[in-house]
Steps between C-alpha positions, in 0.01 A plus 500: 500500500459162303189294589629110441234265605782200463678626763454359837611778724492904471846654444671801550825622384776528667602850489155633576505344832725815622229726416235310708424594837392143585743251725704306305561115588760348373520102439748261484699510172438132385082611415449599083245454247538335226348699165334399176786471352662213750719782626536584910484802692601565776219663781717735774198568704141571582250771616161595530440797222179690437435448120276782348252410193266779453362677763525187744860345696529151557762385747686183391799325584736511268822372364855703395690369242734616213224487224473747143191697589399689822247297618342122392170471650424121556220234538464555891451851480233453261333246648559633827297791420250327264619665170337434168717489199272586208696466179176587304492853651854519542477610866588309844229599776372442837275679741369792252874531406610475148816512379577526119818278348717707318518403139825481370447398150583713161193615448506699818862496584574809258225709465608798332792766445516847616630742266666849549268793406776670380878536472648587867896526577531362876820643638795310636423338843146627497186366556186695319132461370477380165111488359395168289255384300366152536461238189166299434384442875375124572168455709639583869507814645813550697833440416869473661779700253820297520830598290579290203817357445631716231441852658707317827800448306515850404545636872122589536281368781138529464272493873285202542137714500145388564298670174139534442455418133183749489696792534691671155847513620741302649773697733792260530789607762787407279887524687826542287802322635744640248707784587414615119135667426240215358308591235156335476341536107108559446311149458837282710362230695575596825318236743301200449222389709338240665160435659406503817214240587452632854517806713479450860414808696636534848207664693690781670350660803431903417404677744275846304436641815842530599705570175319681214407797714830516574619505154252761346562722787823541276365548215438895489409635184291237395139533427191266661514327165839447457541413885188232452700372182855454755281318720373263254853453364639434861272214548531359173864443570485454877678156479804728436487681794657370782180386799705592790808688590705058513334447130868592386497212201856348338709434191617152472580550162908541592709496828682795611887387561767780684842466337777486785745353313702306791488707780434306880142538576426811678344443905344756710413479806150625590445865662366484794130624474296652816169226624251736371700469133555128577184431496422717199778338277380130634157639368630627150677142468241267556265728281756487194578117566059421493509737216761271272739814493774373711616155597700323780894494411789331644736638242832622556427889440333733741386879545357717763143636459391846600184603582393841356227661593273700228332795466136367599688294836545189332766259474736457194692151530827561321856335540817685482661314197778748437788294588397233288434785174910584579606200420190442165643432145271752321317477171595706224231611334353839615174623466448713229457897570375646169120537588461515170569170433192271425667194708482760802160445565 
C-alpha cells in the first residue's frame, strides 16, 4: 500500500477488485486520471471498500484503475479521516492509531545474510529444513528471509519467513526444482533479509474455556508440568489456531488450474435432493459463500453435490466430480514413497 499525499483520489488495482466482496460500479469509459508524469489512466469503476490501518477500518470510496502497486491511498482519505503525516517520526496517525512508513532505503533494505550451518544435499524435487546462521544483525528485531538471486538460478527456492533475530538459528525451508540432488556447502548464502518496520497483530477471538481442555484431554502421558507448559505454548501461538470451525484461512500465493485439454465442458444436472436436505444444502451454501469459500458462477461447467452424512450426524457438503476427473490431463510427478526420504516430510 503506497501512501501519496499528491494524489487526489484513493486507488485500487484492478485485479484486486475480484477478491473484494464490495459492489462494484462501473463508470463510463471516457473518466481517467491523469498522473505525475502527464500520462492518463483509465478509472473502470468505483466502490465503497473498508481500508484497515492498525487495529481501526475506515470506509472510503474509492477508485479502480490499472495502476503499479495494490493500493494508492490519497489526499481525501487522509483528510477525510484527519490523518497526520509526521515525516519527523516517520509515522502517519490518527485517533491513537499509528502507522509506521516502511523505509525502503539501503541502509535497511538489506539487512543481513543467512548462512547454512552446515553442508546439506536437498534431494531432487524436495523441499527440506536447512539451519542458518545470520551475519552482523542491524538494530531491528525481526526480519523477513527472501531468496537471493543467485541461489534462484540454481533451481533452489528459499520460503519467505518471518525471523526473530534474538534467537541462534535460522531454519530456512529451502525447495529444489531440479530433478538432480542440490548440494548446499557450509557458510553459502542461502537467503537475504529484510526488515520489517511493523507487525500488525490480528486480535483473534480464543475461546480457553472451550478449546484447551479439549486439547489436554489428549494429551495422556504428560505430567502437570509438562501439561501447564502445552498450555502456555497453545496460547502463545493461538493466532495459529483457527477461532471457529469457518476460520478455514487461504493461499493466494498461486491459482489452482485443471488441465482438460479441449474437451466440451462437462454439465450435470442437479440430483434431486429431499426438503429436509434442501434446506440443509441451501444452509451449507450460504455458510461457505459468507465464509469466502465459494462464490457465485455462471460458468459453463457443472457437478452434482451429495450430501454425506458423518459419524457424529453432521453434514459433509461434497460434489460428485468424477466425470469431470475422466476426462483430467494429469500431472506427472508422483509423490515420493521412500519414507526415508528427507523431502517426505
Amino acid at each position: 500500500m503506497l501512501v501519496d499525499t499528491g494524489a487526489n483520489v484513493t486507488l485500487v488495482r484492478t485485479d484486486l477488485v475480484q477478491k473484494l466482496k464490495e459492489n462494484f460500479i462501473y463508470t463510463v469509459p471516457n473518466i481517467s486520471l491523469k498522473t505525475a508524469t502527464g500520462e492518463k489512466a483509465e478509472i473502470h469503476g468505483k466502490l465503497d471498500a473498508a481500508i484497515e490501518f492498525g487495529s481501526r477500518k475506515f470506509q472510503h470510496r474509492v477508485y479502480v484503475a490499472d495502476i503499479t502497486d495494490p493500493c494508492i491511498i490519497g489526499l481525501d482519505f487522509l483528510q477525510k479521516f484527519n490523518f497526520t503525516v509526521d515525516l519527523k517520526k516517520n509515522e502517519i496517525r490518527t485517533g491513537g492509531v499509528e502507522i509506521p512508513f516502511f523505509s525502503a532505503s539501503a541502509e535497511h533494505s538489506k539487512l543481513c545474510s543467512v548462512l547454512a550451518k552446515e553442508k546439506t544435499i536437498i534431494p531432487a524435487r524436495s523441499e527440506c529444513l536447512i539451519q542458518g546462521v545470520k551475519e552482523v544483525s542491524g538494530k531491528f528485531r525481526y526480519v523477513v528471509t527472501d531468496f537471493p538471486s543467485q541461489v534462484s538460478r540454481k533451481g533452489v527456492l528459499v520460503a519467505a519467513t518471518l525471523v526473530d533475530l534474538k534467537r541462534e538459528d535460522t531454519p530456512g525451508r529451502v525447495l529444489n526444482l531440479d530433478n538432480k540432488p542440490k548440494t548446499v556447502d557450509k557458510g553459502a548464502v542461502i537467503a537475504t533479509c529484510e526488515s520489517v518496520v511493523d507487525i500488525v497483530a490480528r486480535p483473534q477471538e480464543f475461546s480457553e474455556s472451550l478449546r484447551l481442555p479439549s486439547i489436554l484431554e489428549n494429551l495422556e502421558g504428560l505430567n502437570k508440568e509438562q501439561r501447564a507448559t502445552v498450555r502456555e505454548l497453545l496460547q502463545e501461538f493461538q493466532n495459529l489456531f483457527p477461532a471457529s470451525d469457518s476460520d478455514v484461512g487461504r493461499c493466494n500465493m498461486t491459482q489452482h488450474r485443471i488441465n482438460t485439454g479441449n474437451h466440451p465442458p462437462i454439465k450435470q444436472y442437479p440430483r434431486r435432493l429431499s426438503l429436509a436436505k434442501k434446506e440443509e444444502a441451501e444452509r451449507l451454501v450460504k455458510e461457505m459463500v459468507d465464509n469466502g469459500i465459494i462464490e457465485e458462477s455462471s460458468g459453463p461447467w457443472a457437478s452434482p453435490i451429495v450430501l454425506v452424512k458423518k459419524k457424529d450426524g453432521s453434514t459433509r457438503f461434497c460434489v460428485d466430480y468424477r466425470k469431470l476427473n475422466e476426462i483430467t490431463i494429469k500431472d506427472s510427478y508422483p509423490s515420493p514413497t521412500d519414507r526415508r526420504h528427507p523431502g517426505f516430510f
